[in-house]
C-alpha positions as YAML, in Angstrom:
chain: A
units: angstrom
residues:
- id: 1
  name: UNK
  ca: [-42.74, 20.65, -82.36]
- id: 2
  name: UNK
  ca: [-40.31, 17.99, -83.48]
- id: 3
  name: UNK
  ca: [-38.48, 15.49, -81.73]
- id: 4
  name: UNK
  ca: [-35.26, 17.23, -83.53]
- id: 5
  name: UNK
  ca: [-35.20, 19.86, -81.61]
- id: 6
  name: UNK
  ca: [-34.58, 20.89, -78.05]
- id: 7
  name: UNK
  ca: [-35.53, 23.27, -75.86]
- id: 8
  name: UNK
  ca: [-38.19, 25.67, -75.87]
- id: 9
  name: UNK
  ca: [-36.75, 27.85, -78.30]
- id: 10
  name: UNK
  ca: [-36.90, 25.42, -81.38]
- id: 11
  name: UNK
  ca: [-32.85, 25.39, -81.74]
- id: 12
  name: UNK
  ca: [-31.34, 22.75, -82.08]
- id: 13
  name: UNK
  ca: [-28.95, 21.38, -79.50]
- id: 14
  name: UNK
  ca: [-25.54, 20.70, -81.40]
- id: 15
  name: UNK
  ca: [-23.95, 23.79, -82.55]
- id: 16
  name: UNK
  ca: [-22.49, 23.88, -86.20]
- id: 17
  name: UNK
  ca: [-18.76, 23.89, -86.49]
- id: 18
  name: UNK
  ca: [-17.20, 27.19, -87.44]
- id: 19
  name: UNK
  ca: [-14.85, 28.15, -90.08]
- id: 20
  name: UNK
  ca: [-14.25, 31.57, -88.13]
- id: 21
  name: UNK
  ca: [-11.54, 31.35, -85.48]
- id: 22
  name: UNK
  ca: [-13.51, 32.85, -82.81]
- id: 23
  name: UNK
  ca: [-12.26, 31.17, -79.35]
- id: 24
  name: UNK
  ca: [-8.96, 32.38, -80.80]
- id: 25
  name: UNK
  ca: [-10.10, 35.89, -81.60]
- id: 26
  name: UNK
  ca: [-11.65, 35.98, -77.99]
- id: 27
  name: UNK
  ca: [-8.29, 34.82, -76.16]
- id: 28
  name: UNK
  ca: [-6.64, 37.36, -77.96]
- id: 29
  name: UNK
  ca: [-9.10, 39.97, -77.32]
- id: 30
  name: UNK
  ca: [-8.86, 38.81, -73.18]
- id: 31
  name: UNK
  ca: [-4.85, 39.14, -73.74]
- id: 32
  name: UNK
  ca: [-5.24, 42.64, -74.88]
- id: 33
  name: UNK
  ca: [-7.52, 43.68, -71.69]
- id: 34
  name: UNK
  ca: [-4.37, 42.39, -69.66]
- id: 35
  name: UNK
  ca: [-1.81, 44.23, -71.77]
- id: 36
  name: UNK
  ca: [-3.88, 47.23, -71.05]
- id: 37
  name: UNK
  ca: [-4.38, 46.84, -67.63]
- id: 38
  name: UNK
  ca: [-0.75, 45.95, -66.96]
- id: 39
  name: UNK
  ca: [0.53, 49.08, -69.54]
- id: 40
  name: UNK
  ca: [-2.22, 51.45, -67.96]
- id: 41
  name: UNK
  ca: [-0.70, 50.35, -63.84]
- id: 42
  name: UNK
  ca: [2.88, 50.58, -65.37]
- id: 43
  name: UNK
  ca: [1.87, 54.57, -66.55]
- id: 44
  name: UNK
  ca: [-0.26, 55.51, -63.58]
- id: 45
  name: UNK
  ca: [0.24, 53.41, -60.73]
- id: 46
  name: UNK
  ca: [-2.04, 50.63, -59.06]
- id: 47
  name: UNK
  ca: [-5.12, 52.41, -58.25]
- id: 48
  name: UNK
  ca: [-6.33, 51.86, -54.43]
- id: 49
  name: UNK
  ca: [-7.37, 48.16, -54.11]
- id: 50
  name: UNK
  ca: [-6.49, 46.98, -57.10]
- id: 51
  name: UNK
  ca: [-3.55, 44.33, -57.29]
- id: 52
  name: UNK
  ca: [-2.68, 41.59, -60.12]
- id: 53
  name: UNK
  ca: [-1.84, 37.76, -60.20]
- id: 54
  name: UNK
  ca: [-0.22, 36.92, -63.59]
- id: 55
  name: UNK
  ca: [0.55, 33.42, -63.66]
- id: 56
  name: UNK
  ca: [3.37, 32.11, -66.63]
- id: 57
  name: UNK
  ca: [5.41, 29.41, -67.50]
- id: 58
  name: UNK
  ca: [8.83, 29.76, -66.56]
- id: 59
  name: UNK
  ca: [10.21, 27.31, -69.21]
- id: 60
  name: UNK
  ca: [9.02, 29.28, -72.34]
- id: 61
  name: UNK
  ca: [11.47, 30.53, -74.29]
- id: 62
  name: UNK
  ca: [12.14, 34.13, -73.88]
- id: 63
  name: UNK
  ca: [11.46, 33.91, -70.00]
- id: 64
  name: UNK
  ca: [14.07, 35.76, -68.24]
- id: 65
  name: UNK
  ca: [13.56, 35.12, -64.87]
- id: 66
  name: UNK
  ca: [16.89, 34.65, -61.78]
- id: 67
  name: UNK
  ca: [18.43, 30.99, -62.63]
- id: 68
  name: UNK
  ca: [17.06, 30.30, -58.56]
- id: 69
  name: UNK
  ca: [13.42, 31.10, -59.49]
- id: 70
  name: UNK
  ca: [13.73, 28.93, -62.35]
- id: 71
  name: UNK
  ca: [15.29, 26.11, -60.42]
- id: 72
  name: UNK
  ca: [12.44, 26.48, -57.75]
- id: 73
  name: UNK
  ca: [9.96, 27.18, -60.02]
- id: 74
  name: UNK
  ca: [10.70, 24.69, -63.34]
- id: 75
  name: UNK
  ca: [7.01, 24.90, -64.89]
- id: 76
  name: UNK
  ca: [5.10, 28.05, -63.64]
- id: 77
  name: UNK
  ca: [5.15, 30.81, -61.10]
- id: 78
  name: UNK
  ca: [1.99, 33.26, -60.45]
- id: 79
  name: UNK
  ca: [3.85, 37.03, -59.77]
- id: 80
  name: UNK
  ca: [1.97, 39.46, -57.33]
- id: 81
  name: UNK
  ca: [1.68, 43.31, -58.53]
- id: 82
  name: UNK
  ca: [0.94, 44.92, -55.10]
- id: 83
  name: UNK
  ca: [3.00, 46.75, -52.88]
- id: 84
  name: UNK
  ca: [7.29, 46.12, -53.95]
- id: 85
  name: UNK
  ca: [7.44, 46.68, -58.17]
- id: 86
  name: UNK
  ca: [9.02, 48.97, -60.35]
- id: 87
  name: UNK
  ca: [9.09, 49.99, -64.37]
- id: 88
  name: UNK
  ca: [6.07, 47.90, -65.51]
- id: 89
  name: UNK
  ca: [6.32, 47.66, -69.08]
- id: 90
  name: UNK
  ca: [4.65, 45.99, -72.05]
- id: 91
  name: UNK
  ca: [6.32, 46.37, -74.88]
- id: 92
  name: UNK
  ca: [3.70, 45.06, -77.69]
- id: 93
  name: UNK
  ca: [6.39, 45.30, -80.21]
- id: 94
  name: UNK
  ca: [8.42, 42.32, -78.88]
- id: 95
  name: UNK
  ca: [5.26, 40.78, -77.15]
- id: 96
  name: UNK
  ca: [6.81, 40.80, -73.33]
- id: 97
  name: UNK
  ca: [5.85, 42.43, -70.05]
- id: 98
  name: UNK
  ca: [8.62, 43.41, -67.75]
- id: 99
  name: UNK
  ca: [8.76, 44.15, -64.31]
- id: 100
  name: UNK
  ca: [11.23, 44.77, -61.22]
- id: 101
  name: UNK
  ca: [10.14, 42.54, -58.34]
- id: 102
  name: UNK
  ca: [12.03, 41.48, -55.09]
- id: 103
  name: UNK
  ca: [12.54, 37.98, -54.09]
- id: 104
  name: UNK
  ca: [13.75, 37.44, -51.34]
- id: 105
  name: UNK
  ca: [15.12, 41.14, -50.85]
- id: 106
  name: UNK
  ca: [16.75, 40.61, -54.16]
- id: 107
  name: UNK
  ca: [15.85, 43.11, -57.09]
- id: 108
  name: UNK
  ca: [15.38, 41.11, -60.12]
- id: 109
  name: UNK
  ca: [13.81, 42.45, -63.55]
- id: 110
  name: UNK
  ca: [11.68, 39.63, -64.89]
- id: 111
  name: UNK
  ca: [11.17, 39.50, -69.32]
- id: 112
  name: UNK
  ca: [7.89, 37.64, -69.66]
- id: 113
  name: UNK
  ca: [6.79, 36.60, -73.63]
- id: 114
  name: UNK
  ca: [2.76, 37.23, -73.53]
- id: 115
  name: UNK
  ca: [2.81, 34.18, -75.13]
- id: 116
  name: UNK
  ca: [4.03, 32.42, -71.81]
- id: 117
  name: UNK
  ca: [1.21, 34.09, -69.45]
- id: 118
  name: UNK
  ca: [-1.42, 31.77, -68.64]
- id: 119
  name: UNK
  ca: [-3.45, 33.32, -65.93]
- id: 120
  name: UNK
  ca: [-4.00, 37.07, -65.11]
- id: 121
  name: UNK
  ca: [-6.42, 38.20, -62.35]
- id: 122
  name: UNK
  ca: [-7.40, 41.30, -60.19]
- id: 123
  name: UNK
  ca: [-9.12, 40.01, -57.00]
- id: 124
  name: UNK
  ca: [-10.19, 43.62, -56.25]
- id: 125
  name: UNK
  ca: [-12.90, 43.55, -58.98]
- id: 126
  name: UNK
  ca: [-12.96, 39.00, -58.83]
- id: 127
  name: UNK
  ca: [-11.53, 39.39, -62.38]
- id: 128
  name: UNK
  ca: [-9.58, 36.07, -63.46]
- id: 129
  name: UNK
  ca: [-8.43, 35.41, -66.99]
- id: 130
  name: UNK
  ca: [-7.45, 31.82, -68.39]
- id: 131
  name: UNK
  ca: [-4.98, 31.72, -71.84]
- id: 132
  name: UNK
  ca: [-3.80, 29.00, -73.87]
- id: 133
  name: UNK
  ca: [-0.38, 29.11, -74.72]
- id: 134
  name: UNK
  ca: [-0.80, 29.69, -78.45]
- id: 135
  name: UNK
  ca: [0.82, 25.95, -79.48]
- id: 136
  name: UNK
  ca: [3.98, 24.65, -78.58]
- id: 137
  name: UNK
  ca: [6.63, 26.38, -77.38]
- id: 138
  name: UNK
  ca: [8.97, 27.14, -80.68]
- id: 139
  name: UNK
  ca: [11.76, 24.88, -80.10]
- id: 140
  name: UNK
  ca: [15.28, 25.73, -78.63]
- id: 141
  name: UNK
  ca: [18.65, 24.30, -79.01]
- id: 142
  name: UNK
  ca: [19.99, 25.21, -75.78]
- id: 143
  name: UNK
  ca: [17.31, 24.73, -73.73]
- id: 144
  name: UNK
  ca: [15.19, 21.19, -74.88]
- id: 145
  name: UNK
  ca: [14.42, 21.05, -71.02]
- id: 146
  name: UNK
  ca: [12.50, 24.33, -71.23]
- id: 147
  name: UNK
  ca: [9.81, 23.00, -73.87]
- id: 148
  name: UNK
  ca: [9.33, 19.71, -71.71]
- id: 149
  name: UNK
  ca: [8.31, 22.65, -68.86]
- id: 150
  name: UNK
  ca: [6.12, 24.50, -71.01]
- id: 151
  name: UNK
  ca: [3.74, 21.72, -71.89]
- id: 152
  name: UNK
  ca: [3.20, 20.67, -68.49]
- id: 153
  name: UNK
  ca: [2.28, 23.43, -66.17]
- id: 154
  name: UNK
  ca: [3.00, 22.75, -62.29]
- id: 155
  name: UNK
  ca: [-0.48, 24.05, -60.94]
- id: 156
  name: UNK
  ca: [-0.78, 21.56, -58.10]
- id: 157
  name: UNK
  ca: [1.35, 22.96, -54.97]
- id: 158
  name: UNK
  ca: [-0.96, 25.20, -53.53]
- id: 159
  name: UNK
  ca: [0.83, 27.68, -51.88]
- id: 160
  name: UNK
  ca: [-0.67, 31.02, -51.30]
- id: 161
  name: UNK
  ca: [0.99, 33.87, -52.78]
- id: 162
  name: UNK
  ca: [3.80, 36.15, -50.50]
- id: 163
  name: UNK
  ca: [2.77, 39.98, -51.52]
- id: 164
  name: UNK
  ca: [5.91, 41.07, -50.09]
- id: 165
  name: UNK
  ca: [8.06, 39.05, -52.86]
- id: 166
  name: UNK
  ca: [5.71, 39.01, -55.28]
- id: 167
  name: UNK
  ca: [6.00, 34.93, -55.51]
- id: 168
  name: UNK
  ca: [3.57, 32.37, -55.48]
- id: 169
  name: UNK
  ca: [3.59, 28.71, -56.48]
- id: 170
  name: UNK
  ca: [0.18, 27.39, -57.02]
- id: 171
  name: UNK
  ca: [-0.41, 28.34, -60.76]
- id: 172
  name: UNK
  ca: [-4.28, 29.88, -60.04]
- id: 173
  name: UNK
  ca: [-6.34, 32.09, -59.42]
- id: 174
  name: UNK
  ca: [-7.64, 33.40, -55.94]
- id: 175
  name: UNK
  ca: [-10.52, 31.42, -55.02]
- id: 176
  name: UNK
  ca: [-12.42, 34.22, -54.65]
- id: 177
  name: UNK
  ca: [-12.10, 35.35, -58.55]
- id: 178
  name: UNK
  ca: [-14.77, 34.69, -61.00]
- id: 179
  name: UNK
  ca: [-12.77, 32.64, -63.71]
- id: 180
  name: UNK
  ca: [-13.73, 33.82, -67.81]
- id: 181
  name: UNK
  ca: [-13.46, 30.50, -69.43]
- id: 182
  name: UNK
  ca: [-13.74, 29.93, -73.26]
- id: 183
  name: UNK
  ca: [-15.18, 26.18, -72.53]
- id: 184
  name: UNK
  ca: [-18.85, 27.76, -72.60]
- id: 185
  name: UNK
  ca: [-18.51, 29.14, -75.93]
- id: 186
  name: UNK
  ca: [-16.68, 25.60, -77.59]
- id: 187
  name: UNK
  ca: [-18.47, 23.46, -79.35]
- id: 188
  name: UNK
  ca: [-20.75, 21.14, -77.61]
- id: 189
  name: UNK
  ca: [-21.32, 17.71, -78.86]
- id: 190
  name: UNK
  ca: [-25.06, 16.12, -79.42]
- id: 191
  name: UNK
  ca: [-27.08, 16.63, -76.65]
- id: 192
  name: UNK
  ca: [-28.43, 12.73, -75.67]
- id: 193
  name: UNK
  ca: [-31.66, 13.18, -74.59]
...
């Protein structure tokens, strides 16, 4: 066997660049499993056990979120789908989810762009999904602050999420989720040894 190769298999280490877009044909196929969980629960109801994290960027244009979540939450917010929503819809049309949710024992519908969600999860089944907004935010007049928000995520508070407002501010996943993330399947460079 050569020195060229590594392994026991023969193959060699570095993997070939590819003129196929597959990590983005992946992300999109791991948007559409959310979009049909989410439109599935918005038909039928939460089955027993199941509940959802979805994690976006509040800054992304098209968000329509109260002006006080905004203010309190100027880069992301992770949403809880438990116990307190209403009319759960994904219109794949426009490319949003909506959803009633109470903060603070005020109703609010929230508009969210897929585009914006970064995270989704179900902790029943330790189900977490990572996305990549799909490049920068497409640019606003009104609201220049908004894109500054959208390409820096707030992920670093913490906080763990209140079920009974649906409100959380730490940008992740439960810890106890098994995180999908397209980094194994990238392109590794030369392996040194």
């Amino acid at each position: 066997m050569s020195d060229d190769h590594d392994g026991e298999n023969g193959f060699d280490a570095a993997i070939p660049d590819s003129l196929l877009p597959y990590d983005s044909w992946i992300e999109d196929a791991y948007r559409d499993v959310m979009l049909r969980a989410l439109d599935h629960v918005g038909r039928e109801g939460l089955p027993d056990g199941h509940h959802f994290y979805v994690t976006f960027l509040t800054g992304w244009p098209g968000v329509e979120i109260p002006a006080r979540l905004r203010a309190q939450y100027p880069h992301d917010i992770t949403i809880v789908l438990q116990h307190q929503f209403w009319d759960l819809r994904v219109d794949r049309t426009a490319r949003t989810v909506s959803v009633g949710l109470s903060f603070g024992g005020v109703g609010s519908t929230l508009v969210i762009p897929v585009a914006a969600i970064t995270a989704f999860a179900d902790p029943h089944i330790r189900l977490a999904l990572r996305f990549t907004p799909p490049g920068p935010a497409p640019a606003q007049d009104e609201e220049p602050a908004a894109l500054e928000s959208a390409a820096s995520p707030d992920t670093a508070s913490g906080e763990a999420p209140d079920e009974t407002t649906g409100e959380t501010t730490d940008g992740q996943a439960p810890a106890s989720s098994q995180v999908v993330s397209l980094a194994a399947f990238r392109k590794k460079g030369p392996n040194p040894s």
